[in-house]
C-alpha positions in Angstrom: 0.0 0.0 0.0 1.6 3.3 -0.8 0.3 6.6 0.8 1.0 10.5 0.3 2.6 12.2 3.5 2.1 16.3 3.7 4.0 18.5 5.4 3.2 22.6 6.0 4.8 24.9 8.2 6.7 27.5 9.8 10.4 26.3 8.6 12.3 24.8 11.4 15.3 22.5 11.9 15.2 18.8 11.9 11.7 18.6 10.0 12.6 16.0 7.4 14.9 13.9 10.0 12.0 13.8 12.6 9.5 12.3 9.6 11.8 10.2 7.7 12.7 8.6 11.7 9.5 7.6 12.1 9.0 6.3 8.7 12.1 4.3 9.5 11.0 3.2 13.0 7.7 1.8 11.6 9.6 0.2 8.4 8.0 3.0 5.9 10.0 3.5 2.9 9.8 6.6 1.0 9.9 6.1 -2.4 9.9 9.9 -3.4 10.4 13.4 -2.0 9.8 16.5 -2.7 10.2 19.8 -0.7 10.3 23.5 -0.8 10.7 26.6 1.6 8.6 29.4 0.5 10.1 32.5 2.3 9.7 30.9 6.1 6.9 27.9 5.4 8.3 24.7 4.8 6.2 22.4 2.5 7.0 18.1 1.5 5.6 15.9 -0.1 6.5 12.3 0.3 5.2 9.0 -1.4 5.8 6.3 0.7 5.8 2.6 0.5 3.3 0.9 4.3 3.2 -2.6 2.5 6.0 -3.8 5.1 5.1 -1.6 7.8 4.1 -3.4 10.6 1.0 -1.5 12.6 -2.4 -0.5 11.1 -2.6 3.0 9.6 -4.3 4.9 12.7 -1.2 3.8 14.6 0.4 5.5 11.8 -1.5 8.7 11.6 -1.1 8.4 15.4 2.5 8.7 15.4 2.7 11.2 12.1 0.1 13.7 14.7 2.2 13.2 17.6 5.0 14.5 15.7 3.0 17.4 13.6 1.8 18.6 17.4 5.5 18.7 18.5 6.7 20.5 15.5 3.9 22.6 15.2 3.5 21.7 11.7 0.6 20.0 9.6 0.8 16.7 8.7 -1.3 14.6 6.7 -0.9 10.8 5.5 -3.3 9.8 3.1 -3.3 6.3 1.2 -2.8 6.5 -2.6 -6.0 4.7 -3.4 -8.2 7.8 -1.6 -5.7 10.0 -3.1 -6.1 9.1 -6.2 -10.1 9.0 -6.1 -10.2 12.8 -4.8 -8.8 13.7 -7.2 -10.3 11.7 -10.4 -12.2 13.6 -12.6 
């Protein structure tokens, strides 16, 4: 199952470590990256590989909105599938 991980904020060291550590930790591999600062917001996109990942998606989410509360970022983690269908025409 691959997914789309979001990331919007206020640009602030050790953004992309903290999310690419948990992705590690939970055996998530991100298969592409992309990222921007526009004048002090920092914004990523990541498509990431769960199909090895060994907890549900809300533990997941859980741990991707533990971390968007300590950085004081937004963070969103949406499976490709529902991805995909938003955005369908």
């Amino acid at each position: 199952m691959k997914a789309v991980i979001t990331v919007v904020g206020k640009d602030t060291v050790g953004v992309i470590a903290k999310v690419s550590t948990i992705c590690a930790e939970l055996n998530i591999n991100v298969e592409d990256v992309t990222q921007s600062i526009m004048q002090d917001m920092f914004c990523m996109i990541m498509l990431v590989n769960l199909s090895k990942c060994p907890v549900d998606m809300s533990a997941v989410r859980a741990r991707f909105n533990e971390a968007a509360e300590q950085m004081g970022m937004e963070l969103h983690i949406t499976r490709q599938e529902v991805f995909d269908a938003m955005h369908r025409i």
